[in-house]
N, C-alpha and C positions, 0 to 999 in steps of 0.2 A: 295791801297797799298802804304806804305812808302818807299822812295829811298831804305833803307838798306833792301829790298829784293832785290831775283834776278828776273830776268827777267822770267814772268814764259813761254813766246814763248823758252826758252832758257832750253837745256835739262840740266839736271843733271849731274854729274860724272863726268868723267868715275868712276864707282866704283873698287875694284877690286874682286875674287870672292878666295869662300877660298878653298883650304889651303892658306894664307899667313903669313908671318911673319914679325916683326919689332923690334926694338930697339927700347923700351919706353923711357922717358924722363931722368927716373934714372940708365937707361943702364941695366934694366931688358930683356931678349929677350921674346919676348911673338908672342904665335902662336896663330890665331885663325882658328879654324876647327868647321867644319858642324856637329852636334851633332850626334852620330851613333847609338843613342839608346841602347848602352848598358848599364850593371847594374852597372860598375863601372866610366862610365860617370856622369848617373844617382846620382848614390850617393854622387859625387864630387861637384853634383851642390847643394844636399841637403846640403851637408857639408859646402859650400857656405853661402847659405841664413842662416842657422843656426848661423853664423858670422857676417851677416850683422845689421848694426846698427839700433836700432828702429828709430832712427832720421832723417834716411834717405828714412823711406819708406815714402811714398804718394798713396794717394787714396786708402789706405788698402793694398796694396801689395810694396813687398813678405812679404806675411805672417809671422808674429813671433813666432805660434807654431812649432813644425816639422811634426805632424801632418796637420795641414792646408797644410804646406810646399807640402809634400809630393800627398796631394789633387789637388792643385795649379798646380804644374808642372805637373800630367799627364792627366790635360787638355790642358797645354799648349806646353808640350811634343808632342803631337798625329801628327798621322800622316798628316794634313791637315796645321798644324802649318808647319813653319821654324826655328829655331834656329842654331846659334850659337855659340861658348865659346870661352874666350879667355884664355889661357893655359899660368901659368908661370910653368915651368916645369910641375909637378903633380897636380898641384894646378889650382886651377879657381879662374881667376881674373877679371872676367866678364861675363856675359851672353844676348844674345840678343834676342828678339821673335818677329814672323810676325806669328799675328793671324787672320786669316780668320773673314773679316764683312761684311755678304753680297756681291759686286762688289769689295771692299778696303781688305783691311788689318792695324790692327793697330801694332804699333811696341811700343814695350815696351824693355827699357834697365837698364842694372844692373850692376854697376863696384862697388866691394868692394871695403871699405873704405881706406883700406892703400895701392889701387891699382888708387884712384883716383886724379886728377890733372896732370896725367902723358901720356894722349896721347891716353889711349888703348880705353877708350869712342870714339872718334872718329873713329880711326879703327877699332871698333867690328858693330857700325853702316854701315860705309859705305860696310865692308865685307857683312853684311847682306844684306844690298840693292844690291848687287851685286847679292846675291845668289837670292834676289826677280830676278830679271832680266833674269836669269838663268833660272827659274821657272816659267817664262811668267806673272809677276807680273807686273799690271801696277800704280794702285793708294795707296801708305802709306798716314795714317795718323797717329797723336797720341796726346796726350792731355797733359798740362804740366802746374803745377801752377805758375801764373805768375808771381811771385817772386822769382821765381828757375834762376834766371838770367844766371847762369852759365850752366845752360839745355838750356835755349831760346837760345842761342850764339853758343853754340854746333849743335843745330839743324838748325840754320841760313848759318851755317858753311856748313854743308853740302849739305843743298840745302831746305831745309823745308820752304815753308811761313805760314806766318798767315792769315787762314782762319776764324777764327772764336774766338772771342775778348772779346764777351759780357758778360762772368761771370768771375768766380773767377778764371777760367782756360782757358787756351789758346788755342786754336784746331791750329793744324798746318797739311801741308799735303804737300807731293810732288810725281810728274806725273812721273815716270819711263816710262813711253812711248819711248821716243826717246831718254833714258840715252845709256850708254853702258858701258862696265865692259873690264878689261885688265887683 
């Protein structure tokens, strides 16, 4: 491991668990809440990706039809999954997933683009580790191309190391074992 991780004898967190709220960077108030499965949840996040930039996806997702779209999230809707949103009033400015692998869970996240640079990436991740926590979740991973420098730094951020280096993508992973949440 390189100095710029953390120590991994060294838990994580505290995360916090949601409901919570904050003031993003351009003085947006933004709440993020545990997704409730309803239909006009559901459709806000469709609404979402529908928005989101082809440029910004990776590894194929989120899909760019609305079909796919709508394929997409209700598998990763179900009920085995976790998710997340992060809410600027009506609107969804983000989304976050912990999809069951086996013993792990991978976490995939998603902040529209005129919602990014401003904070809520951070807080929709650590909300969600938090709700892993909640949920007796002990090992995330997730995969991330390694010129996304501004993804690697985000997830350095909150406690992620590099597991795994050798191709084009980065494997990263962090032990919620002995995190805790406030």
């Amino acid at each position: 491991m390189s100095s710029d991780h953390t120590d991994p004898d060294e838990p994580a967190g505290p995360f916090p668990t949601p409901p919570c709220a904050f003031e993003d960077r351009v003085g947006r108030d933004i709440e993020i809440r545990v997704y409730d499965g309803s239909d006009d949840e559901y459709e806000a996040l469709v609404e979402m990706y529908r928005g989101f930039d082809s440029k910004d996806r990776a590894q194929g997702i989120p899909p760019g039809r609305e079909e796919r779209i709508r394929n997409w999230l209700d598998n990763i809707l179900s009920s085995d999954c976790l998710n997340v949103i992060a809410w600027d009033g009506l609107a969804v400015a983000g989304h976050a997933t912990l999809v069951p692998d086996e013993d792990s869970y991978e976490l995939a996240i998603f902040v529209l683009q005129v919602y990014q640079q401003a904070g809520i990436g951070t807080h929709l991740i650590e909300a969600l580790l938090g709700h892993g926590i909640d949920s007796d979740i002990t090992q995330v991973w997730l995969t991330v191309e390694r010129w996304n420098n501004a993804a690697i730094a985000l997830y350095k951020k909150v406690g992620f190391e590099t597991s795994d280096s050798e191709s084009f993508e980065l494997k990263m992973g962090i032990d919620l074992d002995n995190s805790e949440t406030y």
